[in-house]
C-alpha positions as CSV (number, residue, x, y, z in Angstrom):
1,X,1.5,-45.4,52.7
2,X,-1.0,-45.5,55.8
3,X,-4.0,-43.6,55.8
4,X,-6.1,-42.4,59.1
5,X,-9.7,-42.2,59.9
6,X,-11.2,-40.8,62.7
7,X,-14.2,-41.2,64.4
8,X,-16.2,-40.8,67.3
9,X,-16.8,-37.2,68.2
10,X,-19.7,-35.3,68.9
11,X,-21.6,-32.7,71.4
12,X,-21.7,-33.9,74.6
13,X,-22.3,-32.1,77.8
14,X,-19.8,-31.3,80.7
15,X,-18.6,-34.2,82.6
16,X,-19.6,-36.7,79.9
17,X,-17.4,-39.5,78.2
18,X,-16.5,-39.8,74.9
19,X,-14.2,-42.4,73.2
20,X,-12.4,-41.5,69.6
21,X,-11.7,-43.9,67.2
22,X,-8.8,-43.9,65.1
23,X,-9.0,-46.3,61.8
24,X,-5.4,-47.5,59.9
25,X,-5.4,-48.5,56.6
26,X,-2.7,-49.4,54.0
27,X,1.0,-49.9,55.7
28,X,0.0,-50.6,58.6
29,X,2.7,-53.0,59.5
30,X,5.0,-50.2,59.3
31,X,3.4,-48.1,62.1
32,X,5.7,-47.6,65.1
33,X,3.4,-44.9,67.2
34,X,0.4,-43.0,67.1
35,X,-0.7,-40.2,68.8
36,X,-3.6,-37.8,69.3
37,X,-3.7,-33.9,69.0
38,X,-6.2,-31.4,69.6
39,X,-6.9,-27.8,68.1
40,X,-9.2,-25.4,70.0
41,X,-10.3,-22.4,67.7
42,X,-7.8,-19.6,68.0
43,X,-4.9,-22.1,69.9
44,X,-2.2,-23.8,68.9
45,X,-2.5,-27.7,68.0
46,X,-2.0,-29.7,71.7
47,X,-0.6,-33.0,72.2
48,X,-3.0,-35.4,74.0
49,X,-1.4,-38.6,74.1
50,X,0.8,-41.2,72.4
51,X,1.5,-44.8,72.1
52,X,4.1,-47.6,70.3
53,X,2.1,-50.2,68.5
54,X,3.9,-52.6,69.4
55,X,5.7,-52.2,72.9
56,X,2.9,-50.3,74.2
57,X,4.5,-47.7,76.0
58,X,2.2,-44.2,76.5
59,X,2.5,-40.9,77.6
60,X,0.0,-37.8,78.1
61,X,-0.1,-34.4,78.6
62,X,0.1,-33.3,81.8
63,X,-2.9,-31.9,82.4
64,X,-5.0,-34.6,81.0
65,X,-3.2,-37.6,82.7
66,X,-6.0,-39.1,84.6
67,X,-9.0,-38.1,82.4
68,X,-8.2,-39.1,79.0
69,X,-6.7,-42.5,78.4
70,X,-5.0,-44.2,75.0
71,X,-5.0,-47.3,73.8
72,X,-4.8,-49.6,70.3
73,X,-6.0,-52.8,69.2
74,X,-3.8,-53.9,66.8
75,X,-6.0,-56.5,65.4
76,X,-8.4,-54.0,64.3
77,X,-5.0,-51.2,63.5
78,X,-7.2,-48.7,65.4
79,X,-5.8,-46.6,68.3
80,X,-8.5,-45.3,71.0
81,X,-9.0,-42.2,73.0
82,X,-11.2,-42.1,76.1
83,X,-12.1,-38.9,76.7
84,X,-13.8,-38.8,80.5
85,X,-15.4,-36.0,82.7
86,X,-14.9,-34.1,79.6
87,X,-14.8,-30.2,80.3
88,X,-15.9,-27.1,77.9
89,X,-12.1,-26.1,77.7
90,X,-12.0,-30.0,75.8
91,X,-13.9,-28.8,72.8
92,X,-11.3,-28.8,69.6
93,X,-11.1,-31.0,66.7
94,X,-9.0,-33.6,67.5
95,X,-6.4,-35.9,64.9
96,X,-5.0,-38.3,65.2
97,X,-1.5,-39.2,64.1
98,X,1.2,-41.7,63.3
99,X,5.2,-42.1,62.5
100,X,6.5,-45.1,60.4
101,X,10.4,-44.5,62.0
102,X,10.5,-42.9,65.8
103,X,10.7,-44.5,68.7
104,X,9.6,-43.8,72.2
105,X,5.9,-41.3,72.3
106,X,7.0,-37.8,71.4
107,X,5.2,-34.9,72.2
108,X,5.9,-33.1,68.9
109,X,3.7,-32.9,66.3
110,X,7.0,-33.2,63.9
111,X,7.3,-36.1,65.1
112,X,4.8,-37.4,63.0
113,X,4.2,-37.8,59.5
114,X,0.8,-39.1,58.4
115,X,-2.5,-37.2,59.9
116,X,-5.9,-37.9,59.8
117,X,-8.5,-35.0,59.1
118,X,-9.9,-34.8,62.5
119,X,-13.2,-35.3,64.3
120,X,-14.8,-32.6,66.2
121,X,-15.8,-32.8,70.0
122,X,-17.6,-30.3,71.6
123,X,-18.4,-30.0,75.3
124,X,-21.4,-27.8,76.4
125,X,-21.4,-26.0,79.6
């Protein structure tokens, strides 16, 4: 079983960087991906990015390619988010997630099966 822990978020104001931490514990040997979603108040959760722990493939959502990048350290089993020129519409709690079986960096929150409880990032105007 692998357990997640993130980290990192706060109230920051517009055009500001923030970078998120996510901790793994337990299996982590038998993490294939990870991946980061957000949820605004009122919206539908939002795929950020993914990666493969091991062959380090990623992949974004569209409209944050270029601002937010992923990245994992396996030594430490902690995936990162960097989060710059961060915009109001950014504020949402943010997860973080992982699969133990997929391949490639889905989009779908089905996709994966262990979640962490979030960290909240909000951006001021």
């Amino acid at each position: 079983q692998v357990q997640l822990v993130e980290s990192g978020g706060g109230l920051v104001q517009a055009g500001a960087s923030l970078r998120l931490s996510c901790a793994a514990s337990g299996r982590t040997f038998s993490i294939r991906r990870a991946a980061w979603f957000r949820q605004a108040p009122g919206k539908e959760r939002e795929f950020v990015a993914a990666i493969t722990w091991s062959a380090y493939t990623t992949g974004y959502a569209d409209s944050l390619k270029g601002r937010f990048t992923i990245s994992r350290d396996n030594a430490k089993n902690t995936v990162y988010l960097q989060m710059d020129s961060l915009k109001p519409e950014d504020t949402a709690v943010y997860s973080c997630a992982s699969d133990e079986t997929g391949r490639g960096v889905p989009s779908r929150a089905e996709s994966y099966d262990t979640w962490g409880q979030g960290t909240q990032v909000t951006v001021s105007s």
